[in-house]
KOLLOZA-349387 format. One line per field, with one value per residue (C-alpha): residue in three letters; x, y, z. Coordinates in steps of 0.05 Angstrom, whole numbers, plus 32768, in hexadecimal, padded with zeros to 4 digits. Example, Ala and Ser with C-alpha at 12.3 -4.5 7.8 and 13.67 -1.06 7.14 Angstrom:
2
resn <- [ALA_SER]
x <- [80F6_8111]
y <- [7FA6_7FEB]
z <- [809C_808F]
REM end
This chain:
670
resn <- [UNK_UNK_UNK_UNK_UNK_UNK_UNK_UNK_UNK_UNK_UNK_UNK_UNK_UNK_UNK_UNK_UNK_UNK_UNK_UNK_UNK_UNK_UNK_UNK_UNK_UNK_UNK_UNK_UNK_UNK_UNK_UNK_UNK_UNK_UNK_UNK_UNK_UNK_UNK_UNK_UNK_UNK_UNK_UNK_UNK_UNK_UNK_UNK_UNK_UNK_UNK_UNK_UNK_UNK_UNK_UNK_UNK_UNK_UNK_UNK_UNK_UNK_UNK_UNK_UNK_UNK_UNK_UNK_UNK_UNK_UNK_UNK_UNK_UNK_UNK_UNK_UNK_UNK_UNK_UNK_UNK_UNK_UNK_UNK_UNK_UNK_UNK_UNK_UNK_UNK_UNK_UNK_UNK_UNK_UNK_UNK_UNK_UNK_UNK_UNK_UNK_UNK_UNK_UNK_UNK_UNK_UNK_UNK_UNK_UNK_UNK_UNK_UNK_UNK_UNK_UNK_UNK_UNK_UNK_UNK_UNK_UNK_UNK_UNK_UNK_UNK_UNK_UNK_UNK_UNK_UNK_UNK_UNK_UNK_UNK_UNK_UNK_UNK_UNK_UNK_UNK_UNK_UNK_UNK_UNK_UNK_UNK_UNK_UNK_UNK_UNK_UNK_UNK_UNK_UNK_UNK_UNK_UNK_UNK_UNK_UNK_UNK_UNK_UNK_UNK_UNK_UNK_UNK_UNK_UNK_UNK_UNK_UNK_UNK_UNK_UNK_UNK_UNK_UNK_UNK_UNK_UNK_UNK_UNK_UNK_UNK_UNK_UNK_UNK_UNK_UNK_UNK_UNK_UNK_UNK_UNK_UNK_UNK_UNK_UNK_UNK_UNK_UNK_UNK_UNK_UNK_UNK_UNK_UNK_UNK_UNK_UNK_UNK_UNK_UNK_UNK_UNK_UNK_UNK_UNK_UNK_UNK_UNK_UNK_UNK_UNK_UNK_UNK_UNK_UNK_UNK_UNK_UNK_UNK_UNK_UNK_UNK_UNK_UNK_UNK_UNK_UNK_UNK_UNK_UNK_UNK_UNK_UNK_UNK_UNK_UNK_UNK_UNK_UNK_UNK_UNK_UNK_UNK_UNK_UNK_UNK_UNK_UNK_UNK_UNK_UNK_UNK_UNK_UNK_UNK_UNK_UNK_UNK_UNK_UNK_UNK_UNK_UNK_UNK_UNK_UNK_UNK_UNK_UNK_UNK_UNK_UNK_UNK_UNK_UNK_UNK_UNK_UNK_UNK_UNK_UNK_UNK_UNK_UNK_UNK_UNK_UNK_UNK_UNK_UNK_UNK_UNK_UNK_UNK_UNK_UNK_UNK_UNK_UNK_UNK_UNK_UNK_UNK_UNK_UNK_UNK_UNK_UNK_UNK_UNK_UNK_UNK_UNK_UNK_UNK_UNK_UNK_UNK_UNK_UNK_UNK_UNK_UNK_UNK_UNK_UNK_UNK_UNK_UNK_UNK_UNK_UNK_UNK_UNK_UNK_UNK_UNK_UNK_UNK_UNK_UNK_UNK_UNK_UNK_UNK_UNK_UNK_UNK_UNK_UNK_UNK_UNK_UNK_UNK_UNK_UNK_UNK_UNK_UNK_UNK_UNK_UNK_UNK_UNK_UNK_UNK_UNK_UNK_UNK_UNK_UNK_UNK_UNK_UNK_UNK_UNK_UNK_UNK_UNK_UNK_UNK_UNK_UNK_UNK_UNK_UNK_UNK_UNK_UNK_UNK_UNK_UNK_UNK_UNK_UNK_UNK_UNK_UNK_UNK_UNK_UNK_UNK_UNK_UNK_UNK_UNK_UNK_UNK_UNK_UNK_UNK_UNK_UNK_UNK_UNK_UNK_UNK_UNK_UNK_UNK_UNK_UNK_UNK_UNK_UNK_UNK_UNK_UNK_UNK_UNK_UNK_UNK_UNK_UNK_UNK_UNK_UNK_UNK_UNK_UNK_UNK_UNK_UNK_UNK_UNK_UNK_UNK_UNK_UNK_UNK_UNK_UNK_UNK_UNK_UNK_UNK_UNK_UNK_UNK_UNK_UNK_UNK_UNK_UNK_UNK_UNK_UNK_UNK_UNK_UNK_UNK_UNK_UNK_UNK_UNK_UNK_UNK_UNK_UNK_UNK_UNK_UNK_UNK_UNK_UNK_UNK_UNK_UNK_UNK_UNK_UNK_UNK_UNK_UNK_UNK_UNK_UNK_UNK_UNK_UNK_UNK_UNK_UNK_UNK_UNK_UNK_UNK_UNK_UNK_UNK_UNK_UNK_UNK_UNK_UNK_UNK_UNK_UNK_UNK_UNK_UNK_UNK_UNK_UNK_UNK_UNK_UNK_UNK_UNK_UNK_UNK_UNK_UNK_UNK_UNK_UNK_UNK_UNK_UNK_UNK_UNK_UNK_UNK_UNK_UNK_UNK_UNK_UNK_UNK_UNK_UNK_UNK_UNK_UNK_UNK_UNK_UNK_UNK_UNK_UNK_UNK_UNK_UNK_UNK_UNK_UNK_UNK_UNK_UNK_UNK_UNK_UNK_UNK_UNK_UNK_UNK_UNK_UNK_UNK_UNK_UNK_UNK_UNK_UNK_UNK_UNK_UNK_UNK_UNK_UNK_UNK_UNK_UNK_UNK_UNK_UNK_UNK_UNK_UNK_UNK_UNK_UNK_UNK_UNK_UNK_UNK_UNK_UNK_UNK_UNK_UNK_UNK_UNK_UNK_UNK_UNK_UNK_UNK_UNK_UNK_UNK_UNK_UNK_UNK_UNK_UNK_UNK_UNK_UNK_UNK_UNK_UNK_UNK_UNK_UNK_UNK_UNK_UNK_UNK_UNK_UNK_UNK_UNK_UNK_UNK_UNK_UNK_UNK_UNK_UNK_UNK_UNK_UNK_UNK_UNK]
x <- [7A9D_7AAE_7ABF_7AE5_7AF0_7B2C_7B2B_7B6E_7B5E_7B86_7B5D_7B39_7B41_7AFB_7ADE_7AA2_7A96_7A6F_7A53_7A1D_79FF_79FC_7A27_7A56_7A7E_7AB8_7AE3_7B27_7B53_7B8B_7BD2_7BFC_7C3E_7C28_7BE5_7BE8_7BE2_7B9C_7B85_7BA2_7B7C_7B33_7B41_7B43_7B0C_7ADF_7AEE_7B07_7B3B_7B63_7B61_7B33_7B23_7B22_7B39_7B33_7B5F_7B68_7BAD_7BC4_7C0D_7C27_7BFA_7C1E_7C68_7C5B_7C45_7C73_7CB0_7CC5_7CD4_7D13_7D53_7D42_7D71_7D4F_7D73_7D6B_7D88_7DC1_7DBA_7D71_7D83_7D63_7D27_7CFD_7D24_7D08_7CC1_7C96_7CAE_7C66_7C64_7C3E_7C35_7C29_7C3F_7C74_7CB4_7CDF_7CC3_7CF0_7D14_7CF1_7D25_7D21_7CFD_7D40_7D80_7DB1_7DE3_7DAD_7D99_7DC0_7DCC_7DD7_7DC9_7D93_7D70_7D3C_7D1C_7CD5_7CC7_7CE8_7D28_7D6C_7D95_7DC8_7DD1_7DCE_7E16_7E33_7E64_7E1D_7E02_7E48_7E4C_7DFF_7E06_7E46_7E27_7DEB_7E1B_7E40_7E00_7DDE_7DA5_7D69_7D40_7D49_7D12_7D2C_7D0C_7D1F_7D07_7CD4_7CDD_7C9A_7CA5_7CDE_7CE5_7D22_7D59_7D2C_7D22_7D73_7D83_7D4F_7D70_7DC0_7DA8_7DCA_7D9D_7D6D_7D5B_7D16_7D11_7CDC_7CD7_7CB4_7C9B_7C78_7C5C_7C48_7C49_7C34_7C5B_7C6C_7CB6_7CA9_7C66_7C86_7CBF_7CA6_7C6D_7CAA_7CD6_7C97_7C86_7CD0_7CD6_7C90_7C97_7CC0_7C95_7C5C_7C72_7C90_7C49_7C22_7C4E_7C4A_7BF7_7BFD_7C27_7BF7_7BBD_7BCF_7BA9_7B81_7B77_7B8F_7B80_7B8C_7B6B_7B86_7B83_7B4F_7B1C_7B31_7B49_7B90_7BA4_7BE0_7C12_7C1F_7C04_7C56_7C69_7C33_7C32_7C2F_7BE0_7BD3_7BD8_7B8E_7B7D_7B48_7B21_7B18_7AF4_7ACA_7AB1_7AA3_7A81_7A52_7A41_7A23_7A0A_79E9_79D4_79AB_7991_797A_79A5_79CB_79F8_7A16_7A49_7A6A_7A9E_7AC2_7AD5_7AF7_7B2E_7B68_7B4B_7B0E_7B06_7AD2_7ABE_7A7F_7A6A_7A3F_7A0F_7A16_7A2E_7A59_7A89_7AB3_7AD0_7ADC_7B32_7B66_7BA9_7BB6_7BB5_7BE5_7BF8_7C34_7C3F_7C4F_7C2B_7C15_7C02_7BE8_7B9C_7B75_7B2D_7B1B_7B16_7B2D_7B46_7B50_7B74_7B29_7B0F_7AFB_7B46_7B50_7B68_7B58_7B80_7B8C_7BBB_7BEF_7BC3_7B86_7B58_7B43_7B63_7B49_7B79_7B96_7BC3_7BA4_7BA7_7B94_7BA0_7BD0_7BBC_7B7A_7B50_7B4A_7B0C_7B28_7B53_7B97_7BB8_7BA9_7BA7_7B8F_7B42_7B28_7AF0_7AD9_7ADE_7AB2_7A7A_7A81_7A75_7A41_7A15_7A14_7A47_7A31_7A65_7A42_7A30_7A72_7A7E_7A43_7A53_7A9A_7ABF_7AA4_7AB9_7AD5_7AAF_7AC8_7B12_7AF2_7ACF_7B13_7B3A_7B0A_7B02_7B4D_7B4A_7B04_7B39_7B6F_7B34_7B16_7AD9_7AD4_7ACD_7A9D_7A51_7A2F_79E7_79E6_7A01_79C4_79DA_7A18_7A57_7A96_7AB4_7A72_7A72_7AC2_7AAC_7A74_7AA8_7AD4_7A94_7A87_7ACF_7ADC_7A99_7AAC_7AEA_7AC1_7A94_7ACA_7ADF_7A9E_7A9C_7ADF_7AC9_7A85_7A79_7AB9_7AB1_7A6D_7A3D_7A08_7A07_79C0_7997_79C1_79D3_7A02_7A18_7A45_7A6E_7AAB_7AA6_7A9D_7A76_7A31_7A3D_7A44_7A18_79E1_7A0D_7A31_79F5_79D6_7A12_7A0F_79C7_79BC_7976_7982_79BB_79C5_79E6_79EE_79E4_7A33_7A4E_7A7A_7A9F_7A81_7AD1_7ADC_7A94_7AB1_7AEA_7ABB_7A94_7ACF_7ADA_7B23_7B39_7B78_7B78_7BA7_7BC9_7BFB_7C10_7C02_7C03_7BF5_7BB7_7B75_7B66_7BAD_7B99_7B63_7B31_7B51_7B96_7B78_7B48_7B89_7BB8_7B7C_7B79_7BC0_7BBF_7B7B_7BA2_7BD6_7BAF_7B83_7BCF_7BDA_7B94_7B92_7BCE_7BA7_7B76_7B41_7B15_7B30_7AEB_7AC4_7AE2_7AC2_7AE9_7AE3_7B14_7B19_7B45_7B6C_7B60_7B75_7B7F_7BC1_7BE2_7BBB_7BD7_7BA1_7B71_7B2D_7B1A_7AE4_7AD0_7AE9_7AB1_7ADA_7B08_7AD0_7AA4_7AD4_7AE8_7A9E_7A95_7AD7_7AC3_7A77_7A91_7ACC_7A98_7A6B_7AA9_7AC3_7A95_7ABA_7AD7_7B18_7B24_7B62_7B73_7B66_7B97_7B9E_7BCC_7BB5_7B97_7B72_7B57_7B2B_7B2F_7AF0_7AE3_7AA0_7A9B_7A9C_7A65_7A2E_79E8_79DC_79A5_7965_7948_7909_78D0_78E6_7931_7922_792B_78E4_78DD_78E4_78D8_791E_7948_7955_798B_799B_79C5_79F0_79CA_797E_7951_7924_793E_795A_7949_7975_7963_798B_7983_797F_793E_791E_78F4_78F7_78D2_78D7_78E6_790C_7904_7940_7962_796E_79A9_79AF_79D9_79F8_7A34_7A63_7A52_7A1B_79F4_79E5_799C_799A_795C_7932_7949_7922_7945_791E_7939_7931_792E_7980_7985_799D_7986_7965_796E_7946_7949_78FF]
y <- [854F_8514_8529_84FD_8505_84CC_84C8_8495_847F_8444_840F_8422_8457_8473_8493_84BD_84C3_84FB_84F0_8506_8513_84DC_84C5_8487_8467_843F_841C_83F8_83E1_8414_8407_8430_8428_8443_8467_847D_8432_842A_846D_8453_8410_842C_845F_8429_83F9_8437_843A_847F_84A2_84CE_8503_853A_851D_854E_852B_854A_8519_8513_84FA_84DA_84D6_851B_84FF_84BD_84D4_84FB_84C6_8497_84C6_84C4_84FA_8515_851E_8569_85A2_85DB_861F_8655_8698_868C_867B_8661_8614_85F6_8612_85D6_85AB_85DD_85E8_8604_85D8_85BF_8584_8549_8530_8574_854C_8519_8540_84FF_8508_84DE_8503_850F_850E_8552_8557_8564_8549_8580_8575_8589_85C2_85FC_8649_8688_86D0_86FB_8705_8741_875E_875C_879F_8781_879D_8784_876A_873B_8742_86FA_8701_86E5_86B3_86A2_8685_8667_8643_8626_860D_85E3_85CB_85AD_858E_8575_8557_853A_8567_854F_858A_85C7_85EC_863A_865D_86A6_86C6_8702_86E7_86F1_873C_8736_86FC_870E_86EC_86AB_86AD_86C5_8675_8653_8670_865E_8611_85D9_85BF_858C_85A7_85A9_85F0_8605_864D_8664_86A3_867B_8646_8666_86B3_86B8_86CB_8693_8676_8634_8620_8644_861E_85D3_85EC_85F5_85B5_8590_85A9_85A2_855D_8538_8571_853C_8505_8528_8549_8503_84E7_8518_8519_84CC_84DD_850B_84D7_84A9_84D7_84F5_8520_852C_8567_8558_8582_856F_8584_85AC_85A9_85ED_85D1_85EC_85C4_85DD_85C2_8589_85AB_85DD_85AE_858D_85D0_85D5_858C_85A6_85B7_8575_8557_8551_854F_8512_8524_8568_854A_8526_8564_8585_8554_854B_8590_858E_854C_8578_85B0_8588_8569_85A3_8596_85D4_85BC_8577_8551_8527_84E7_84C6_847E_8460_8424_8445_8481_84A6_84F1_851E_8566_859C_85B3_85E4_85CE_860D_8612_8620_85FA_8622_85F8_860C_8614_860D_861F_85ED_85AB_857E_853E_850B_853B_8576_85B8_85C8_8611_8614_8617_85DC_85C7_85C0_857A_8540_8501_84BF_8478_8456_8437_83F4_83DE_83ED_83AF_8392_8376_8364_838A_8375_8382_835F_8396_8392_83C8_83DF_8407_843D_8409_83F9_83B6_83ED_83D8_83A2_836C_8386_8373_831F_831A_8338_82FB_831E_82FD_8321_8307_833A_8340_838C_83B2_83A1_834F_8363_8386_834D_830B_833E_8335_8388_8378_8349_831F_831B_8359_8381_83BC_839E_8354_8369_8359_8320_830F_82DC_82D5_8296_82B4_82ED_82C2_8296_82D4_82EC_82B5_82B7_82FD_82DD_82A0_82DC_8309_82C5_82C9_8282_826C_82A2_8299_82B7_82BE_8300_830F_82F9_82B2_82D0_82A8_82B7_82D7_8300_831A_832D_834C_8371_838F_83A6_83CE_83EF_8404_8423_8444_8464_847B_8496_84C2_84DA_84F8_8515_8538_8553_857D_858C_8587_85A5_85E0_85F1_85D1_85A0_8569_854C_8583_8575_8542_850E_84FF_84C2_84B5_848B_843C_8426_8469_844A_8413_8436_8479_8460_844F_848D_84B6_8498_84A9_84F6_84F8_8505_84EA_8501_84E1_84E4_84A9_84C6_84A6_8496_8495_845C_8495_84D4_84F8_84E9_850D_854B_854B_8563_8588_85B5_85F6_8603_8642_865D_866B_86A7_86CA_86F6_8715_8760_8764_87B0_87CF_87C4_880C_8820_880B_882A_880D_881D_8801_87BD_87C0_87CA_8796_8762_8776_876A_8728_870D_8726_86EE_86BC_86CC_86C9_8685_8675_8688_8661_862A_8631_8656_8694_86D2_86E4_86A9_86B1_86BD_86E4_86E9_8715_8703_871F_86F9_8727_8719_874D_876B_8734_86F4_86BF_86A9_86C8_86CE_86CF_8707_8719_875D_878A_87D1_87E1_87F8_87C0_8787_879D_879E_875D_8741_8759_8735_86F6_86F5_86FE_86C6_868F_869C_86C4_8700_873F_876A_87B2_87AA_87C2_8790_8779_8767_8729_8707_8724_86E2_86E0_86A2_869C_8668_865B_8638_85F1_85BB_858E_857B_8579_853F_8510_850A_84CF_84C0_8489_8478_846D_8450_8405_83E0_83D3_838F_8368_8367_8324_8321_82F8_82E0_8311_82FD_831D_8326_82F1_82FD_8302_834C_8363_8375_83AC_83C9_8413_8415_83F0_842A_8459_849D_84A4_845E_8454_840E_83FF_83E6_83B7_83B7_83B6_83E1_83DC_83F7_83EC_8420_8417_83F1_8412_83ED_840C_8403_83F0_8429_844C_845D_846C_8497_849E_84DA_84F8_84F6_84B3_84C9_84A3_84D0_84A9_84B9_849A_8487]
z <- [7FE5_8017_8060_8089_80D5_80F8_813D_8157_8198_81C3_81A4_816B_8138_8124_80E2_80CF_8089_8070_801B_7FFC_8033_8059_8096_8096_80D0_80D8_8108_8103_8139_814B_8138_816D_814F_810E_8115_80D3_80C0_80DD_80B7_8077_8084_808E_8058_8031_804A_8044_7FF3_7FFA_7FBE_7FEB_7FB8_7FC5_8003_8042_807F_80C9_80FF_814B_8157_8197_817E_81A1_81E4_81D7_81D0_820F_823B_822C_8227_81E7_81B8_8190_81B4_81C5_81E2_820E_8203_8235_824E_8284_82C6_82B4_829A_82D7_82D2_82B1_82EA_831F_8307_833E_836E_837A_83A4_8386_83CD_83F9_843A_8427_843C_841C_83D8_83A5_837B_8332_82F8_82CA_8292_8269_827C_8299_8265_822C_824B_8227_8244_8213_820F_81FA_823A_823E_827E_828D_8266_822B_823A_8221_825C_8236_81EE_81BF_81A3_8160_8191_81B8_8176_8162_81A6_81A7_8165_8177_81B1_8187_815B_8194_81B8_817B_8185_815C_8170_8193_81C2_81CF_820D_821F_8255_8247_81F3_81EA_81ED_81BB_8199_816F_8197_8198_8140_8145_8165_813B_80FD_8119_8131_810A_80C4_80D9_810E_8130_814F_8174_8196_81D3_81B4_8184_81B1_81F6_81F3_8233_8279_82A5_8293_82A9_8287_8239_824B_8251_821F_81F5_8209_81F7_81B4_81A1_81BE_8195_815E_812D_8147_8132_80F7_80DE_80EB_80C9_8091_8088_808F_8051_8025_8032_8022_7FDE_7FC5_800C_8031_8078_80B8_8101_813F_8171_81C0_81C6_8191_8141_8111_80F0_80AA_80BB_8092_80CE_8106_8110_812C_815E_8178_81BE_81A8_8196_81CC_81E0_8197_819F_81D9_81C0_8186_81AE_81D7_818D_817B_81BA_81B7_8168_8185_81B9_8196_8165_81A4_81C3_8202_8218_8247_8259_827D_824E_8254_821B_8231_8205_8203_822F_8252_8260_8254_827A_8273_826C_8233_8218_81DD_81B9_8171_815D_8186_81BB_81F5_8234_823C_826A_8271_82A8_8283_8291_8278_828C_82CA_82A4_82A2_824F_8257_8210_8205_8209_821B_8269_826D_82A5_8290_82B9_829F_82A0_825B_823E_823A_8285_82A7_82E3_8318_8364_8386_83BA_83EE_83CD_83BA_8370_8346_8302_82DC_82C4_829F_825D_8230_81F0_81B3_81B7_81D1_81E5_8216_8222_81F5_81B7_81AD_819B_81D5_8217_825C_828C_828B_8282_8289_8243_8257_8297_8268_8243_827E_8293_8249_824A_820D_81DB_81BA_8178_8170_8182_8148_8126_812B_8105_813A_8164_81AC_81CF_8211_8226_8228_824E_8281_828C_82A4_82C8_82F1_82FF_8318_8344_835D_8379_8397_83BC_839E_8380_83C8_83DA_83DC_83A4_83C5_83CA_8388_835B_835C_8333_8320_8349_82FD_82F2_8338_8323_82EF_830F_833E_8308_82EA_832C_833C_82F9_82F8_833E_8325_82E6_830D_8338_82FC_82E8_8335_8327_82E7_8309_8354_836A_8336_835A_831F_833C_82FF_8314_82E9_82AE_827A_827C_8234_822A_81E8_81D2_81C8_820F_822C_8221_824B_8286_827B_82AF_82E4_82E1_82DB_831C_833F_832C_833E_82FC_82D5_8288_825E_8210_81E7_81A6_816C_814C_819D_818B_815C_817A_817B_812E_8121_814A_8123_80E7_8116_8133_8101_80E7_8113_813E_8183_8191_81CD_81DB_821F_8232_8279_8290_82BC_8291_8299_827D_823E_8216_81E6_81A8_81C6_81D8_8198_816A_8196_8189_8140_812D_8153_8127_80E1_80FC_8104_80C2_809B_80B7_80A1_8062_8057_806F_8034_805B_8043_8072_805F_8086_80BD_810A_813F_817D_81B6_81F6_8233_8271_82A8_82F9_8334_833B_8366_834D_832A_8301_82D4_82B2_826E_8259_8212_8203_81FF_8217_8250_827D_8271_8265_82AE_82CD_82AA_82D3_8311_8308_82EE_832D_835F_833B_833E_8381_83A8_83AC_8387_83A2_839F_8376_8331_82F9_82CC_828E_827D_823C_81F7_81D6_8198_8178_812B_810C_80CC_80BC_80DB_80AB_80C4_80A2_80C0_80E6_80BB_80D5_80DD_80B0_80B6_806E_8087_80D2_80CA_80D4_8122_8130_8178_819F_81AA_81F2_821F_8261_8286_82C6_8304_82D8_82EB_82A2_8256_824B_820C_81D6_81A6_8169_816C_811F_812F_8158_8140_814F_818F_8196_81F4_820C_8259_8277_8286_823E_8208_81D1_819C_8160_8130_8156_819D_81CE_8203_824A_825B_82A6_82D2_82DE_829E_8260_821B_81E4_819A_817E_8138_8135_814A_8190_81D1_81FF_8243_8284_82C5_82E9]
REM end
């Protein structure tokens, strides 16, 4: 059996192969306008028959159509009096104190917004009846708009969702339809209505994506992951594109936690830096796999209520560029070369020198040796715009005495490294620091092709003194994508006093909601039988807003647990009732990851003395090493380079790296 996990990122498009047991990795230049392209490509330069083969992918084209607003024409159905309400939103202030703030346009035009019947009350009651003329006017007005696809959100229709399947079946053929009883079952109008708008507006996109994946794949079995960590088989992934949407980094988190568990690390911050953006989060290194979630992501500006791993994202990666702004201060991002034309040193026609041409002019990227001397570099090109962007920030006239006899474009490109390492570990603080987690007892675990670069830096800014590199970084997200299990993450909306309901109530509510999600399973191709379940309740205070998730373990204890694990995150409990809001229930079938290989003295390559260079601001040769060429056990002092076919490592001073029996680098700080 061959295992394949894809990971399409901004720049490159990653593969791990897993065959007869051994590991193979891949990397080919991303094509954004067709990603499928770039998967067809290394499908092919890996000498793979698509038939038989089982593919798992993270797909950035729902994340994609989002952020740069496009999408199918889409219409947003609603009960009257209520067609504003995507245009009203919360009205949250994205500036609390600017009482000018310039108007923001709505996320769908007025005239495409569409009012009808079938409204119920909060207790499920009928107010307004959908009538026969209802349906007979809607589906004119489609016609008449040119609707492409069509997102219906009742109010309350996750109590009855009957008027909601009544539209879907009475919209014109061709339709894209997607219903807010089926995506967001939850309360909250506004957040199951843009959840709704969304999934209807990329749905096609998707859906025409995936289905131009599977023509291209014959023969392959083709799953996709989802935002909250399980994989779900492609065929039904088009009508859930709203849960794709952080479909790549939540690979990556899977796989640093089997990266971690084989490690023996049990907790880690983690950041994926890649060619466009960098992702951070915390993660447990428990198998198997279960992410932390939110249901306050948001992404282009827009709340996405549906479950997805807790994670912070910032536009800082390799492709980042850099530039002065009008008032003279260097600027590094979040705008991205990508892709297309890449940064300066790739060759492929860009201008603007990045954070990749600044690794680079500093030696901590070797231009020989870039995915395993594949792809070589062009540091002169890199060293010409960098010296332009030294010109406009006056350091060509500057002395460079104090800079370790540095030239005016290294010294540019030192400053880029520090300013997007600062805004890096701003990030990390966000995700640790303000939650109440002090990061310096912990690991710092670094992954995606530019993460090793900048591990050390990051880690001496957290106070940190342990960081893992593991082995595969370069493609660490594609690796999770095998590592994640197939699964469904379910929840429906029961709000009512906990103590109202009784255990066998809750017990039988959570029990029809699993046989759901085994149904859409098994349709999948999975074994009912393998499968892992776990319940889970959203419980608040009468009066919050928010909640907290507990496994259910009974009324009276589910509730004692609440109370303990309220007083742990804020300090406090309140003599209140408790509430139930949320039933949840997590389907898993068995992951699909193979062990990782060990690493034995008969496979280590044969150690061999490191090649060393002359690095801007090092007064002695730093060495080079390959970390094929370590043995297990084997520690480099830094200043050192380390590198790999997937991804290089920049070993700091005052840092040690140890290999260990996985291939990993253990790093600690002196």
């Amino acid at each position: 059996m061959a295992l394949l996990g894809i990971d399409t990122g901004g720049t490159f498009t990653d593969f791990v192969l897993w065959r007869d047991g051994t590991l193979h990795v891949h990397k080919v230049p991303s094509t954004p306008a067709a990603p499928e392209r770039a998967i067809l490509q290394g499908v092919a330069e890996l000498g793979l028959d698509p038939a038989g083969l089982t593919v798992v992918h993270g797909s950035t084209v729902a994340t994609n159509a989002v952020l740069e607003g496009k999408g199918a024409r889409t219409a947003f159905v609603t009960n009257r009096g209520f067609r504003d309400l995507l245009a009203i939103g919360r009205q949250a202030r994205t500036a609390l104190y600017d009482l000018q703030p310039p108007p923001a346009p709505p996320p769908v035009p007025p005239e495409l917004c569409l009012e009808t019947g079938g409204r119920l009350a909060a207790d499920g009651a009928l107010l307004e009846p959908l009538t026969q003329a209802d349906l007979d006017a809607l589906r004119a007005a489609l016609t008449r708009l040119g609707a492409e696809s069509v997102a219906v959100s009742l109010l309350f229709a996750y109590l009855d969702d009957r008027a909601e399947r009544a539209i879907a079946a009475a919209v014109p053929p061709g339709c894209f339809v997607s219903l807010s009883s089926a995506v967001l079952p939850l309360m909250g109008e506004y957040e199951r209505g843009i959840a709704t708008w969304l999934n209807a507006r990329v749905g096609p996109v998707v859906a025409g994506y995936l289905g131009r994946l599977r023509a291209g794949l014959p023969g392959a079995r083709v799953s996709v992951m989802q935002s909250s960590g399980e994989a779900v088989a492609a065929a039904a992934a088009g009508a859930a594109a709203v849960r794709l949407l952080l479909s790549g980094p939540a690979g990556g988190l899977a796989g640093a936690a089997h990266v971690a568990a084989a490690a023996g690390v049990e907790q880690l911050l983690t950041f994926d830096m890649g060619g466009t953006s960098t992702d951070v989060a915390l993660v447990e290194g428990a198998q198997p796999f279960i992410p932390r979630l939110t249901l306050e992501g948001r992404i282009g500006g827009l709340p996405v209520a549906v479950p997805m791993v807790d994670m912070h994202t910032i536009g800082a990666g390799g492709g980042s560029i850099a530039r002065v702004d009008a008032g003279g201060a260097l600027k590094v991002g979040p705008e991205s070369a990508g892709a297309d034309p890449g940064p300066v040193c790739y060759g492929r026609g860009g201008r603007e020198p990045t954070v990749t041409d600044a690794n680079l002019l500093l030696g901590r990227l070797r231009a020989e040796a870039f995915l395993g001397g594949r792809m070589p570099l062009d540091l002169g090109a890199a060293r010409r715009a960098l010296a332009r962007l030294a010109q406009q920030l006056g350091l060509a006239d500057a002395a460079a005495t104090d800079s370790g006899g540095m030239e005016a474009a290294e010294r540019a490109a030192r400053g880029i490294i520090d300013l997007v390492n600062e805004h890096m570990a701003q990030a990390l603080r966000v995700i640790s620091v303000q939650r109440g987690i002090d990061p310096a007892g912990g690991w710092l675990c670094c992954f995606g092709g530019a993460g090793g670069l900048h591990v050390c830096a990051l880690a001496e800014s957290l106070g940190m003194t342990r960081a893992l590199v593991p082995e595969r970084a370069g493609v660490l997200s594609a690796l999770g994508m095998l590592a994640a299990p197939p699964g469904r993450l379910l929840t429906r909306a029961w709000l009512a006093p906990l103590d109202a309901r009784g255990d066998a109530e809750v017990t039988a509510a959570l029990a029809a909601l699993a046989d759901t999600g085994r149904r859409a399973l098994a349709a999948d191709g999975i074994d009912p039988g393998s499968l892992t379940r776990a319940d889970s309740l959203d419980l608040r205070y009468r009066g919050q807003s928010y909640t907290l998730n507990l496994p259910w373990r009974g009324v009276a204890t589910t509730a004692a647990d609440f109370q303990d694990l309220h007083a742990r995150r804020y300090g406090h409990t309140l003599d209140l009732p408790v509430e139930l809001v949320n039933l949840r229930v997590r389907l898993t079938a068995p992951p699909r990851a193979p062990a990782l290989p060990t690493i034995t003295p008969a496979r280590a390559a044969p150690a061999a003395a490191p090649a060393a260079a002359s690095l801007p601001g090092f007064e002695v040769p730093v060495p080079l090493h390959r970390r094929e060429g370590l043995a297990v056990g084997a520690r480099v002092e830094g200043p050192a380079v380390i590198l790999d076919a997937v991804a290089t490592t920049w070993l700091a001073p005052g840092w040690q790296a140890e290999r260990d029996a996985y291939g990993n680098l253990l790093l600690h700080r002196r």
